[in-house]
Steps between C-alpha positions, in 0.01 A plus 500: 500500500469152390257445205301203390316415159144526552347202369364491105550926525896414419553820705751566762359653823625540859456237754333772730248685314273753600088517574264777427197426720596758677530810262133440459292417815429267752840539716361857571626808266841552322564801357537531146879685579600210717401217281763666241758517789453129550488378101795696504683362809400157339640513200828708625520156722512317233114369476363471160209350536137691571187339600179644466156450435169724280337481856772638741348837562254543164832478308690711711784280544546439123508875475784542739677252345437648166597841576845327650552333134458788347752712729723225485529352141848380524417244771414131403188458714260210417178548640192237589178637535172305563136515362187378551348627885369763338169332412233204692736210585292254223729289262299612225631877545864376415450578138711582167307834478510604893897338510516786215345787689684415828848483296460826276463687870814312621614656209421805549565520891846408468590688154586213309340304141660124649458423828752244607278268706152552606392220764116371508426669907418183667164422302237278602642120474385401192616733301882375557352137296320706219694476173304762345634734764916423435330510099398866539884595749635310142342740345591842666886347472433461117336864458829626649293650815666278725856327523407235739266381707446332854272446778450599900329222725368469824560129521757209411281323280433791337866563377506132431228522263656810297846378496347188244375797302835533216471887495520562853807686571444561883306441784527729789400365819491593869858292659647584810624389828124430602368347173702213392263293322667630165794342604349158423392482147472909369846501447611206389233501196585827398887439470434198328273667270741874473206695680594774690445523896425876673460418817280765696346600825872413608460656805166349600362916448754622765516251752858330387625861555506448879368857532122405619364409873159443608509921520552579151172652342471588129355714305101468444576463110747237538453112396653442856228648703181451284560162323627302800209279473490494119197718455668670176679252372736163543606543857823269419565858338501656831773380728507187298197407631649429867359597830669825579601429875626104423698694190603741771645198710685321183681796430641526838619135413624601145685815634717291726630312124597858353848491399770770660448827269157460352153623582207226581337661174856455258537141686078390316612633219823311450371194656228469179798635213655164656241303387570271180275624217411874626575722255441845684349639869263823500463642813343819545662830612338812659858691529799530323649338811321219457556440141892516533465292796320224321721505210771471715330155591635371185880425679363331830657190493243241713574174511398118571452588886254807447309289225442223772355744737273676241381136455423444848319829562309421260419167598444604874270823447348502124477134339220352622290814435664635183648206305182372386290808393769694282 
């Protein structure tokens, strides 16, 4: 699989990637046997690149992906975890001392003394403009607890405001087919400035799959059912913030792009790998299926055609609503 250098990290990863959400909660439950089966599907596809975050599951995705680590110590995996949702979403909880007890059970969860990139969890906004805050990440990088650091954001300016920020390695940040505003600014600053992109929620939680219709239900523990509204958190976290019928009727429109061989889901993916300046892609899988499936994403070839009609979908159905609020 084609690799790319992510950002300040200097390390090589795949352009497909692979998210954790899942092995913790909120997409319903994954068994801890089949979250092994797809780590290891992953990587035997040639992914080497885990996200994760302290909060997915209490720490039980770190855990899974810890246990794979240590069953698999030959493999060159890096791993980004993310910290700070485990406490009241106040700026003045993103602290040296609390950035030290959230990082020690990183640590600990994934069986390692240097994580290789732990990402602030989208934060309250003014925390991305508080030197004192990349002062204490300096820190943790200097102590040897942490390789590199980066940040997760809800919104553009957001990025745009950590990317001026000279230690930020990455910013991860939801890009796909129905979320383009990235497009315009996000990426462009961060090449310029060798910040890494990880583009998630590529499949706007499932809907770019082409699997859903206004039938599908889901489970009463998943984001999709209970934070539709954004009750528990961000809703552009939760079908990328789109109306689920009008994203039901855009991806009738994208499917008709999909290039001869490739799923609607592997057509997202390579769609935002095209983009200049994105470094990686992390969808989610619930299978091992699904994993090789997306990795296989990597060799979809889409070209200046299917990029104009991503454009115009998302111009017809999402901008007016979308572009301005993310």
């Amino acid at each position: 699989m084609e690799q790319r250098i992510l950002g300040k990290t200097g390390r090589n990863v795949s352009v497909v990637g692979l998210g954790t959400w899942q092995f913790g909660a909120d997409w319903g439950n994954v068994d801890p046997a089949q979250a092994q089966a797809i780590l290891a599907a992953s990587a035997e596809a040639g992914v080497n690149f885990f996200d994760t975050a302290d909060v997915y599951g209490d720490g039980k995705s770190e855990q899974a992906i810890g246990k794979f680590l240590a069953d698999n110590p030959a493999l060159d995996i890096t791993v980004a975890t993310k910290m700070g949702r485990r406490v009241d979403q106040q700026p003045e909880n993103y602290t040296l001392a609390n950035f030290r007890q959230w990082v020690d059970r990183s640590r600990k969860n994934l069986g390692t003394d240097t994580l290789d990139l732990v990402q602030l969890h989208c934060p309250p906004t003014p925390v991305y403009s508080n030197s004192e805050v990349y002062d204490a990440l300096d820190t943790l990088v200097s102590e040897g607890a942490i390789r590199n650091y980066g940040v997760s954001v809800e919104r553009t300016d957001e990025a745009l405001e950590a990317i001026r920020h000279s230690g930020t390695a990455s910013v991860q940040i939801i890009l796909n087919a129905f979320r383009l505003k990235p497009l315009d600014e996000v990426l462009p600053a961060a090449k310029a400035a060798n910040v890494g992109i990880i583009a998630r929620v590529p499949l706007a939680s499932g809907l770019l799959s082409g699997k859903y219709s206004k039938e599908t239900t889901f489970a009463e523990n998943d984001h999709r059912n209970y934070n539709r509204n954004g009750d528990s958190f961000d809703v552009g976290e939760t079908f990328s913030g789109v109306d689920y019928e009008l994203g039901l009727k855009a991806v009738a429109e994208f499917e008709q792009l999909v290039p001869s061989g490739a799923t609607t889901a592997q057509a997202a993916i390579a769609w935002i790998a095209a983009q200049d300046g994105v470094t990686t892609v992390i969808p989610g899988a619930r299978n091992v299926d699904q994993a090789t499936a997306n990795a296989a994403a990597a060799s979809v070839q889409v070209g200046e055609e299917f990029d104009a009609g991503v454009r115009w979908i998302y111009d017809h159905y999402f901008r007016e609503a979308i572009h301005p609020r993310w």
